[in-house]
N, C-alpha and C positions, 0 to 999 in steps of 0.2 A: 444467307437470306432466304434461298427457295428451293427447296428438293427436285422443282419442277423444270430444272433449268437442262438445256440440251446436253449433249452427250460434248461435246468439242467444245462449250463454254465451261470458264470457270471461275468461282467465286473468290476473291481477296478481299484486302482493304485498298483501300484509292492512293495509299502513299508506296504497293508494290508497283506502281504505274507511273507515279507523275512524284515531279518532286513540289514541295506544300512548301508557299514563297508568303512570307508575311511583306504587310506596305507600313508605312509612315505618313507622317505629317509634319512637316515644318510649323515653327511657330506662327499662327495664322495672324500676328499682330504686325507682321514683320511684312508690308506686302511686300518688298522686292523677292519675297522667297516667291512669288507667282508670276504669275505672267501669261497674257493671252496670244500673243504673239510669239512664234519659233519655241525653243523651250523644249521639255519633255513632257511628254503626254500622261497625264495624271488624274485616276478615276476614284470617285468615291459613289457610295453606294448611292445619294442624291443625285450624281448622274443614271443610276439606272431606274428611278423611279418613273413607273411610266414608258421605260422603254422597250421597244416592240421588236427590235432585229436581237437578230444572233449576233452579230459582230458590233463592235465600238472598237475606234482608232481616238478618241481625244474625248474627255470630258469638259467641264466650265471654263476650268483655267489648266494651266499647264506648268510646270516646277520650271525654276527658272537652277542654272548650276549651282548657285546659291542656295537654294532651297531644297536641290535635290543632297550636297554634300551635308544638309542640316537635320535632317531626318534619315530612317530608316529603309526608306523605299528602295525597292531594287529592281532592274531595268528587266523586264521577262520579254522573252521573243515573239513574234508573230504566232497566234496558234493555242498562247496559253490558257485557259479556263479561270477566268473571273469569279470568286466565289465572295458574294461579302456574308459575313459571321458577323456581323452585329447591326444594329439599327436600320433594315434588319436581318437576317438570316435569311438566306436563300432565294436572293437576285443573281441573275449567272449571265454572262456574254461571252464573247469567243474574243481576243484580241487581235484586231485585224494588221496591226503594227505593233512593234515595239514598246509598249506603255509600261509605265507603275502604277501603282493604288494607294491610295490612304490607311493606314492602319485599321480601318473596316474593312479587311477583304483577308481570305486566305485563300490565294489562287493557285492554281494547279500547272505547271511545267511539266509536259510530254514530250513523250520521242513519237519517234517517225512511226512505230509500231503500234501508234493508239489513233484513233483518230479524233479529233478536236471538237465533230459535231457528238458524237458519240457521246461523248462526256459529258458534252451540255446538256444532249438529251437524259439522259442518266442521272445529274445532280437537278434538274427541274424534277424527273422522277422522283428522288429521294430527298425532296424538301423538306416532310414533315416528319423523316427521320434523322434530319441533318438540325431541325427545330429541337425536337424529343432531347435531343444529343447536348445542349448548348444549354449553359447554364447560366446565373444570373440571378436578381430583381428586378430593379428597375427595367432591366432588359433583357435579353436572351444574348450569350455571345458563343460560338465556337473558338476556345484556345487551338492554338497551332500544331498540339499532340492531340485531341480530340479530331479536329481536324482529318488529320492525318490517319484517322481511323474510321472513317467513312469505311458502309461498305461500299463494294463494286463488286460490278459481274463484268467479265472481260470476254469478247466473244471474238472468232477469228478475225483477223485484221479486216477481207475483204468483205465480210458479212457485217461487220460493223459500218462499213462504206454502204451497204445495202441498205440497212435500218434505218442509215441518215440521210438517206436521200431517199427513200419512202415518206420516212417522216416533214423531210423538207417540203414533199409535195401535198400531204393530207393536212399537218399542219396550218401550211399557207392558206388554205381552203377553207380551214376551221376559222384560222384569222379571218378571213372575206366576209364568212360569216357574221362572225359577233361584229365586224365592223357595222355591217348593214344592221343587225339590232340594235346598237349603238346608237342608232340614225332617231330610232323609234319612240324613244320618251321625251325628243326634244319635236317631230310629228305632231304625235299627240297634246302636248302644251299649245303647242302652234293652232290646233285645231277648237281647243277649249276655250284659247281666247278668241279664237274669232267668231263662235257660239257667245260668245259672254259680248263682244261688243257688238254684235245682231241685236242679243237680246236687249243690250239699256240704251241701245238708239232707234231700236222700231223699226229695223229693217226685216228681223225674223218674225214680224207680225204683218210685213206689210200687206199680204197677201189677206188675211185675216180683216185686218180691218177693210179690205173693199167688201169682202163676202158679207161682212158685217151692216154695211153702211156705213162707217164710223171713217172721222179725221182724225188727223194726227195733230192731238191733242195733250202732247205734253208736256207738262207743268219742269220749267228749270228751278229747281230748288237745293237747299245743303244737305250735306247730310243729317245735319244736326235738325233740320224740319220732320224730320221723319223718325224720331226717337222720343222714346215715352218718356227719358228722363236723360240727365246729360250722362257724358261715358264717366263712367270709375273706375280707378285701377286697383289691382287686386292686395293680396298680403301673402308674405311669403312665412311661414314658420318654419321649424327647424324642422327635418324629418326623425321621425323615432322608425327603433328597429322592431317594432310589434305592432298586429295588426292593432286596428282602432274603428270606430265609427265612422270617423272623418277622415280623408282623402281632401290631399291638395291636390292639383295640378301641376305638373311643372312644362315649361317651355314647350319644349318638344311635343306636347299633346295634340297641339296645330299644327305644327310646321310643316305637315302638308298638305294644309287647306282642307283638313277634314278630321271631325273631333277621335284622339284615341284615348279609352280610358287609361290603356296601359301604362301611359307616362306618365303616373302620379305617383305619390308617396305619403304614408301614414303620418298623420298629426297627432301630438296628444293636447289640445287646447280645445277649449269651449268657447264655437262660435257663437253669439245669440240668436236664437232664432229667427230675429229682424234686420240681421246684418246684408248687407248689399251681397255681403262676398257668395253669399251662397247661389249654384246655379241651377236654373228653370229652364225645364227642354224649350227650345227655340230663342234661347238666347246667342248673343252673336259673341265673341270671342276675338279681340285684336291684337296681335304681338306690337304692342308699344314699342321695343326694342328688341333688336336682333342686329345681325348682319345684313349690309345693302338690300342684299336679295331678298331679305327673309322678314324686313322691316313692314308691317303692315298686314302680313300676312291673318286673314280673320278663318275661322271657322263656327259652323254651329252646333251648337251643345246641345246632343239627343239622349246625354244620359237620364240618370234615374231624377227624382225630387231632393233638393236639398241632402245630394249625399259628394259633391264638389263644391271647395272653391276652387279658387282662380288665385294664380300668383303676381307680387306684383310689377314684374314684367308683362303684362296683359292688361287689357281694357275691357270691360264688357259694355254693349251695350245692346237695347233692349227694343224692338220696334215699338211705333205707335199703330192708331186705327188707319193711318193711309200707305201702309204699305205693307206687303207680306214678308216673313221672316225669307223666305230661299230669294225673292227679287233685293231685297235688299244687301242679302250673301252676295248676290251676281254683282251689283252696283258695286259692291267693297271690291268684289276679287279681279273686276275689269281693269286693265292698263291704265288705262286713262284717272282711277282714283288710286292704285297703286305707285304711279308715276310723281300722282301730289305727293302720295307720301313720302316717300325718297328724296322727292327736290324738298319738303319741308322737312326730313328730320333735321335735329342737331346734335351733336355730339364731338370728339375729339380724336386725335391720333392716339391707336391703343384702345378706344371706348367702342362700344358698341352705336349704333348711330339710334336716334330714339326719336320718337312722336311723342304731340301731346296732344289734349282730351279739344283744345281749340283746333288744332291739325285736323283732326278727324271732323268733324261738325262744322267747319269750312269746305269741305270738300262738295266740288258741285258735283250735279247726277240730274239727272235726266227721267223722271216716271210719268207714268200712266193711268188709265183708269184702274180700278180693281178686278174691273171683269180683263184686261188686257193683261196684266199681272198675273192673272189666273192659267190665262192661253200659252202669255211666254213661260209660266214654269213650267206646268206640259209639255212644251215644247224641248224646252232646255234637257227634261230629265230624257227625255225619251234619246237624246243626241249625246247627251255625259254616259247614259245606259251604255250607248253604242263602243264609247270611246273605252268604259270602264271592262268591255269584254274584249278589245281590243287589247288592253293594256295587262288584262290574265294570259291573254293567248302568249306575248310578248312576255311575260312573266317564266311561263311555262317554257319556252323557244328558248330565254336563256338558260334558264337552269339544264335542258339538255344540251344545249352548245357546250356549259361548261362543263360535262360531265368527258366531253369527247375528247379533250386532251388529255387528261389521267387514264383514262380505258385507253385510247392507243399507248402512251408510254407504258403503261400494264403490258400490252399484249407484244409492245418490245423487245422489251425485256424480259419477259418469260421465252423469246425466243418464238412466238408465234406471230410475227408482221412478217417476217420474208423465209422465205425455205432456206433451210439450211442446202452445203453443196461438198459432198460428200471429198472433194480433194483439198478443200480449205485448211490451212494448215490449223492446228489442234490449237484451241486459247492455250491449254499448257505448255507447250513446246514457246508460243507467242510470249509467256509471261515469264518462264526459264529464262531466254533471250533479254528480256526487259530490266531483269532482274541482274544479270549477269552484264549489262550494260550500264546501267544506276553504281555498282559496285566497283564500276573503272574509271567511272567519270570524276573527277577532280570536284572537290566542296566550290561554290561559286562563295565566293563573300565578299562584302562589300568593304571597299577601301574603307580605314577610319579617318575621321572625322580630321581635316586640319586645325592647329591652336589658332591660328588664324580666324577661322568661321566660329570656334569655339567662344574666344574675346570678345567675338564682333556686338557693338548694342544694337539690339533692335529701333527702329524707327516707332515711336509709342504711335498708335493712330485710334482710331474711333475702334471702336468692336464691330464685328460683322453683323449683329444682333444684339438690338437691349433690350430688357423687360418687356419693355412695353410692344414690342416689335413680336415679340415673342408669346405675347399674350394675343396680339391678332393674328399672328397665325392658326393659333388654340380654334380663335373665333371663325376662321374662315374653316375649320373642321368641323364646325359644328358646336363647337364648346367643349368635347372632348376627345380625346384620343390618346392611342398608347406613345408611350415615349420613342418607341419604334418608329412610326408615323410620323410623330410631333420634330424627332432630331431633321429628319428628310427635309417635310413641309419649311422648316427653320433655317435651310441650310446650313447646319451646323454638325452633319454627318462628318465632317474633316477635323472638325476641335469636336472632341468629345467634353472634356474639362470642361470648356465654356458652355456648353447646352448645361451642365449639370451646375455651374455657378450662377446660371440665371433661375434653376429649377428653384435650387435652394436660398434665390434671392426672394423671388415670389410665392414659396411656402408659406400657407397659412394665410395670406392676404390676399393676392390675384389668385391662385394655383392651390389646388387640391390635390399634392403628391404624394398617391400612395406609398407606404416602406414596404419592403418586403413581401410585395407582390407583382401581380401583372395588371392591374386594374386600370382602365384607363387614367390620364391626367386627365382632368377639369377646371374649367374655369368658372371661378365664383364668384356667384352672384345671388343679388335677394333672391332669386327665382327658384335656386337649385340648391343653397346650403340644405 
């Protein structure tokens, strides 16, 4: 891997080191092959989603004897290196006990000569060459001879003890970090709405109107009082692969409360000139349909003259003379008419939840005069200003947090985090040893299968996941994501088969699944074909 490496380290592959232990899966239809109670400890790569320690002793559920004698799993010891090769590649933990894995993992079994954090640190290291490495479509996987050809740098025993307790300590520190950034986009929300509910209840003018003379003067009305015409919802065309005149929109262009043109896509139809669908700077933009969260969400459109529509998962609509386009944005994006909209969508299990054009135009709100409208956007911009430089700084803060764990395991591994120590025994002399011990050691294999467990029928039950289960989870990613993602989010990293018999049930009709590539899944809809 590096010319640059110390004089007493040295370069292999990861299988002269550790023995490469493939997992299984029981058939997942069969519960008694589970079990959450006693059992054996049984990890799949869905338990490491999101998980933040070095060590794991148990995932969801645990193999029951039954389940462990029906699958391939095999028991590895306290110590071993958690590796999963697929859905996705390059989640890693140290096993604190005794566990197995689900045939998403190809885990690593050491001797006393290596050390355990060492290799964690090391395969986090070489993720994106353990990626490169793993082949596939729909997804990326490490076979168990691929695997097994990982490189490694192996550094004297007690200097590897050094690295990893260095890194245990700058690490942790790193982590402290990004937690407290972490903290910061959820601050900032917090801060936005309670500028937006100052601003449509008169409490961030109250001061204004004493200076003024003026009372508090206003008018409760719907929203639909304050709209030039009633809402409309958009039209979605098919996308072409060539530019064009015309630009639709698609969903995502609001979704966070601020117009981008970027999320659009070329049309090749002729809209009329007189068609509604076409948008005018200071028009308002409503997601009719989305997810919980995302249901209502509005934005306003500052692009060009009649060179957008709108798709028809979106509403637009258009103020009248009593009220201003950004006061009106503030009315929509405040709790209080976000919350209508949530408790009024409708929709079903599997569907997206939706408003309609009555929902919105019911909605109460609360305004002012015009000259008061004037004061609160002023006010508003000059405090979102605040938040919006606020939110670069934090931008910026994370992107170098995240660069700090890849530069220490760099400069680990290059042998520059801790000084070498000149009596440390030689990695060669270390790896001869390792080597010459792996070659004594008896093959571990796993008992076969009794005819007994072989005969046995399964217990038929529900599936763990159907279509439609399976289609909101899509939706809680946003509407799309890699099949990498989508098996985890699904819980369905443990049956592989079954994520790919729901993929190819919903082909073509919910589900947009790419062949023979990496391209995200999608979920389809008018909005995005």
């Amino acid at each position: 891997m590096s010319s640059e490496l110390p004089e007493n380290w040295v370069e292999c592959e990861i299988c002269d080191v550790a023995k490469v232990v493939g997992g299984g899966t029981p058939p997942s239809k069969d519960p008694t092959n589970f079990t959450t109670q006693g059992g054996i400890p049984w990890i799949t790569p869905a338990d490491l989603s999101g998980y933040k320690d070095a060590y794991i002793s148990k995932g969801a559920r645990n193999l029951s004897e039954k389940g462990y004698s029906a699958c391939s799993a095999m028991k590895m010891p306290a110590g071993s290196v958690l590796f999963s090769s697929r859905a996705p590649v390059g989640y890693v933990a140290i096993a604190s006990t005794e566990v197995t894995t689900s045939q998403g993992f190809k885990s690593f079994v050491l001797t006393e000569s290596t050390d355990s954090r060492f290799v964690y640190y090391y395969l986090r290291h070489i993720k994106p060459i353990a990626e490169m490495m793993a082949t596939g479509t729909t997804f990326k996987e490490l076979s168990g001879s691929v695997a097994a050809k990982l490189p490694f740098v192996l550094a004297p025993l007690n200097e590897q003890k050094r690295i990893a307790d260095k890194l245990d300590a700058l690490l942790a520190r790193v982590d402290a970090c990004r937690d407290r950034l972490d903290r910061v986009p959820q601050i900032l929300k917090r801060f936005r709405q309670s500028v937006l509910a100052a601003a449509t209840s008169g409490t961030l003018t109250e001061e204004w109107r004493e200076d003024q003379g003026e009372e508090f003067e206003w008018e409760k009305v719907r929203i639909g009082d304050l709209l030039a015409e009633k809402p409309r919802n958009g039209y979605s065309p098919k996308a072409v692969p060539f530019q064009t005149n015309t630009r639709s929109l698609t969903l995502s262009a609001t979704t966070s409360g601020r117009f981008n043109r970027a999320h659009s896509k070329y049309i090749d139809e002729d809209i009329p000139k007189n068609s509604h669908l076409w948008l005018m700077p200071g028009d308002i933009l409503i997601q009719r349909a989305n997810s919980i969260e995302y249901v209502g969400v509005s934005a306003i459109y500052d692009g060009p003259v009649e060179s957008f529509i709108y798709p028809d998962l979106m509403m637009k609509c258009r103020p009248n003379h009593r009220v201003l386009t950004e006061y009106l944005y503030y009315i929509l994006s405040s709790e209080p008419v976000r919350n209508y909209f949530r408790e009024n969508a409708t929709g079903t299990a599997g569907n997206m939840p939706k408003i309609n054009q009555q929902t919105v135009v019911s909605a109460p709100a609360l305004v002012p005069k015009l000259s008061e409208q004037r004061e609160i956007v002023r006010r508003v911009e000059i405090l979102f200003s605040f938040a919006n430089r606020l939110e670069a700084r934090y931008a910026a803060g994370l992107e170098q947090v995240a660069q700090l764990t890849p530069s220490l395991l760099n400069k680990a591994f290059r042998g520059e985090l801790v000084p070498q120590a000149p009596n440390d025994e030689p990695a060669s002399e270390l790896l001869k040893r390792i080597k010459e011990g792996k070659a004594n050691e008896p093959e571990q294999k796993r008992e076969p299968r009794t005819n007994k467990i072989k005969k046995e029928r399964h217990v038929k039950t529900k599936t763990v996941t159907t279509l439609n289960e399976l289609v909101s989870a899509l939706d809680q990613l946003g509407g799309n994501a890699t099949a990498d993602r989508l098996v985890i989010e699904s819980g369905l990293s443990g049956d592989i088969d079954r994520f790919f018999e729901l993929l190819r049930e919903g082909r073509n009709t919910l589900l947009d699944v790419p062949v023979g590539s990496n391209e995200p899944i999608r979920r389809i809809t008018d909005a995005n074909q």
